[in-house]
N, C-alpha and C positions, 0 to 999 in steps of 0.2 A: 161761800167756801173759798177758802185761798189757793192759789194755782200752784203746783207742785214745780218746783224745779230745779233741774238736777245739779247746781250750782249749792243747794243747800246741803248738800251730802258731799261736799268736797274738804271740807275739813274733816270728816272721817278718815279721808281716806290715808294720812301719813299713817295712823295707828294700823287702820287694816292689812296695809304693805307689810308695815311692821310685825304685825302678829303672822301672815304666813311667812316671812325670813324664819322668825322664829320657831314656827310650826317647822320648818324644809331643815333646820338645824338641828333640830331635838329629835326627826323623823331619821336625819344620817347618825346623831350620835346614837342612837338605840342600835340602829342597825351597825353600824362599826361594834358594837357590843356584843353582838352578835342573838340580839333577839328579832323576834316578829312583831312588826308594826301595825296597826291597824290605825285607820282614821279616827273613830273612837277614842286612843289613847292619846294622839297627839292631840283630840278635842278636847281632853279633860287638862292638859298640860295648857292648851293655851284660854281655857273657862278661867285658868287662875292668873294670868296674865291679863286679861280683861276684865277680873273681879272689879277692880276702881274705876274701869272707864266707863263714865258715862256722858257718852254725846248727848247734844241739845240741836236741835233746829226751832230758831225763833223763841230759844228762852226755855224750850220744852223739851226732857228726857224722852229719848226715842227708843230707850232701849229697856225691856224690863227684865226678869232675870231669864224666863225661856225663852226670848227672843235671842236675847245674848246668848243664851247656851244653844241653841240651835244656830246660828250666824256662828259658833266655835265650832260646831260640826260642819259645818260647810266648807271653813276655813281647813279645818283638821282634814278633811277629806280632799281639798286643793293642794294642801302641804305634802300627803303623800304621793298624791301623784304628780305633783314636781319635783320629789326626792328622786322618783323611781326614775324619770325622765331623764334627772341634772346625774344619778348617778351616785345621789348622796348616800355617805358610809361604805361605798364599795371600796 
């Protein structure tokens, strides 16, 4: 078995940054809109943002579609509570 290490999940990471900016933007413009955010909704806003991405480590897709959509709920769930922190949409 090959040894795992954490050097192979570093090219993920510019997308990942990426998709919570965009999660913490989408999370202030709702709320500047004057609605209720939930984690959930920003997860399904950024599910369609990571539709096309598919990372690889060693040639191999790591990502199948409810890992990605659970790793969007994660993210979704990060994004709000960086909005409410950073203050985004007040």
């Amino acid at each position: 078995m090959a040894k795992f290490k954490a050097s192979m999940l570093v090219g993920m990471l510019p997308k990942l940054i990426s998709l919570v900016q965009s999660g913490v933007q989408h999370y202030g413009s709702l709320r500047a809109a004057g609605l209720e955010v939930s984690p959930e909704i920003v997860a399904a806003y950024l599910d369609g943002h990571a539709a096309e991405w598919n990372p690889e480590v060693q040639g191999k897709a790591v990502l199948d579609d409810d890992t990605k959509t659970a790793g969007c709920r994660f993210l979704g769930g990060l994004a709000c509570n960086l909005g409410e922190i950073l203050g985004a949409g007040a």
